[in-house]
C-alpha positions as CSV (number, residue, x, y, z in Angstrom):
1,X,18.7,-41.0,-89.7
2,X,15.8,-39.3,-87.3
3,X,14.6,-39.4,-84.1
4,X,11.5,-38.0,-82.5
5,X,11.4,-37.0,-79.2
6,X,8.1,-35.7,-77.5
7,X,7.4,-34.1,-74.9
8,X,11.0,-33.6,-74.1
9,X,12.8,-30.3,-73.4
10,X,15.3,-28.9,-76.0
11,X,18.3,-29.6,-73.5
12,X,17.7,-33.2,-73.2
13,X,17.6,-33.5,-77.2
14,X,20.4,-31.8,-77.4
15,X,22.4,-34.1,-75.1
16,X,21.0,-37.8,-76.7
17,X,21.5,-35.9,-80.1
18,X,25.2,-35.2,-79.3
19,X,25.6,-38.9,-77.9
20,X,24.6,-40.2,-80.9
21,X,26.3,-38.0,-83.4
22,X,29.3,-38.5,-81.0
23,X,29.0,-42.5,-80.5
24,X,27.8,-43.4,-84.3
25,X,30.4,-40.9,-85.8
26,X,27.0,-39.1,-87.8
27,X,28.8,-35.7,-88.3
28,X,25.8,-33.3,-87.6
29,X,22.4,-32.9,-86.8
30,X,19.7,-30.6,-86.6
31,X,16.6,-30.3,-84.6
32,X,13.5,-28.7,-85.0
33,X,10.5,-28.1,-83.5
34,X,7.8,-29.7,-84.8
35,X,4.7,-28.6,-82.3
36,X,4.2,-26.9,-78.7
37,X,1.2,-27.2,-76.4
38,X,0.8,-24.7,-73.3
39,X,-0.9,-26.0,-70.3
40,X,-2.7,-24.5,-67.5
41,X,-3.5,-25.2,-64.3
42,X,-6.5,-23.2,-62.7
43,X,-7.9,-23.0,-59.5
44,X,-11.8,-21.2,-59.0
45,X,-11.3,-20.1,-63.3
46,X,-7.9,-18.5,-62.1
47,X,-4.5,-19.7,-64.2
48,X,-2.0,-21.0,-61.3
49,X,0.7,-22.6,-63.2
50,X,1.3,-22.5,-66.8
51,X,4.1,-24.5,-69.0
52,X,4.8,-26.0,-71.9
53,X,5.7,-28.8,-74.1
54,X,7.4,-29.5,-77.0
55,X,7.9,-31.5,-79.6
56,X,11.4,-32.5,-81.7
57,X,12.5,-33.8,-84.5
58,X,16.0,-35.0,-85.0
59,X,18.3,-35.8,-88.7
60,X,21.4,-36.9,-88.6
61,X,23.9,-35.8,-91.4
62,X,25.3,-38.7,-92.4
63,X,23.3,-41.5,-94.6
64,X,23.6,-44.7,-93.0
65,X,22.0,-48.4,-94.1
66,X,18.1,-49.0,-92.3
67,X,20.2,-51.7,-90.4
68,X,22.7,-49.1,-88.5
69,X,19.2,-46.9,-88.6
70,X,17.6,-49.4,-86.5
71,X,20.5,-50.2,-84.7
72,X,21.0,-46.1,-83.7
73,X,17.5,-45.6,-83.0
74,X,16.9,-48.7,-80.9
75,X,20.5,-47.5,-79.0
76,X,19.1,-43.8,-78.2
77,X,15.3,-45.0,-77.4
78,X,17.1,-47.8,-74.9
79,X,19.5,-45.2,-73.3
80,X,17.4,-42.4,-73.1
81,X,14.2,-44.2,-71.5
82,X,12.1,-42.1,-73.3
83,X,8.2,-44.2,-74.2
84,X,7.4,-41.7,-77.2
85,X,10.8,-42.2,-78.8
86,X,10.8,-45.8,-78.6
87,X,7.1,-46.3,-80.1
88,X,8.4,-43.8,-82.5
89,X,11.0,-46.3,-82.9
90,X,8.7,-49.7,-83.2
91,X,6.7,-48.0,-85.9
92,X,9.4,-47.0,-88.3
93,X,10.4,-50.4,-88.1
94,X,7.1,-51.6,-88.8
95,X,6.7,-49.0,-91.6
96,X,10.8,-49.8,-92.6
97,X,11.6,-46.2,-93.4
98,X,12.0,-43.2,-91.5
99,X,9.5,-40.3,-91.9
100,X,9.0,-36.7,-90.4
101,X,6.2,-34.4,-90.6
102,X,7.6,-31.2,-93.1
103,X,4.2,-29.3,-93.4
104,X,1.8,-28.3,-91.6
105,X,-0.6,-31.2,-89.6
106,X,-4.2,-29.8,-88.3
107,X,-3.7,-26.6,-86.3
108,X,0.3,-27.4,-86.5
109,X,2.3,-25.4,-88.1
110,X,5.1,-26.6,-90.1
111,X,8.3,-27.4,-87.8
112,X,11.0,-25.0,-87.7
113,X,14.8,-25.5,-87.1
114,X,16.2,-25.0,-83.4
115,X,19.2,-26.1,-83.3
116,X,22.4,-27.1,-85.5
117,X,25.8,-28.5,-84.6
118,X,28.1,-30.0,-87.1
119,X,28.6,-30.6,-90.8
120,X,25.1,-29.8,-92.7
121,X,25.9,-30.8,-96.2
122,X,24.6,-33.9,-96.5
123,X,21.5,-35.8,-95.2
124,X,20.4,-32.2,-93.7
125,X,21.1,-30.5,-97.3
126,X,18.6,-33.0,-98.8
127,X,15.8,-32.6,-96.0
128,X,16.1,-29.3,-96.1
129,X,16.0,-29.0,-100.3
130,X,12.7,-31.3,-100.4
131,X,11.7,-29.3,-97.2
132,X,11.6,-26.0,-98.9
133,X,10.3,-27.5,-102.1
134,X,7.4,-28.9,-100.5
135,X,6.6,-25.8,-98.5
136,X,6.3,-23.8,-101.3
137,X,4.5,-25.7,-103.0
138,X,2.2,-25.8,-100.3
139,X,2.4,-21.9,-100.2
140,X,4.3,-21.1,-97.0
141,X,6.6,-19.3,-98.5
142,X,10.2,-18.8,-96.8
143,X,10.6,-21.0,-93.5
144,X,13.3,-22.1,-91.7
């Protein structure tokens, strides 16, 4: 079970991750981040306002059917109002499985964990096994 919120501050996650580890009884999560773009505004070449934005990645613990996974999704995207989770949302069902990014995409590196909260032993234990195989493979060495 994942979820991928962009453009959406780390508190926000947080709260719909909660929610939905709270309302579909899915025992953990973690999130990571999985890019981060700084902005700036400038007036006459001088920097006025800077911020930044940031990508997350959300799995659930628990291992639940693609119906329930559609069903969860669909619930958060709904509740939360947020446009890139629910076409996030429309094209894992169009794809009918769930992916997220593990190495690195472009000039982006590979995402890192940012948060935990619950159990970790058993959707998050396989992400993160295949995670770490991949990225050495790849050659990043230790990440997480």
């Amino acid at each position: 079970m994942r979820l991928d919120f962009d453009d959406t501050p780390l508190d926000e996650v947080k709260f719909w991750s909660y929610r939905a580890c709270s309302w579909f009884h899915l025992e953990g999560f973690i999130v990571l981040e999985s890019s981060r773009k700084e902005y700036v505004n400038k007036v006459g070449g001088e920097p006025v306002h800077k911020w930044t934005r940031t990508n997350h990645l959300v799995i659930f613990n628990r291992s639940v059917s693609w119906d329930l996974n559609v069903r969860i999704m669909n619930w958060v995207a709904l509740q939360c109002r947020n446009t890139g989770l629910s076409a996030y949302v429309k094209m894992q069902c169009i794809k009918r499985s769930s992916t997220v990014r593990i190495g690195s995409k472009g000039n982006k590196p590979p995402p890192r964990i940012v948060f935990r909260y619950g159990q970790q032993e058993g959707q998050i234990a396989k992400f993160r096994e295949t995670r770490r195989f991949v990225l050495d493979a790849l050659g990043y060495g230790k990440v997480d």
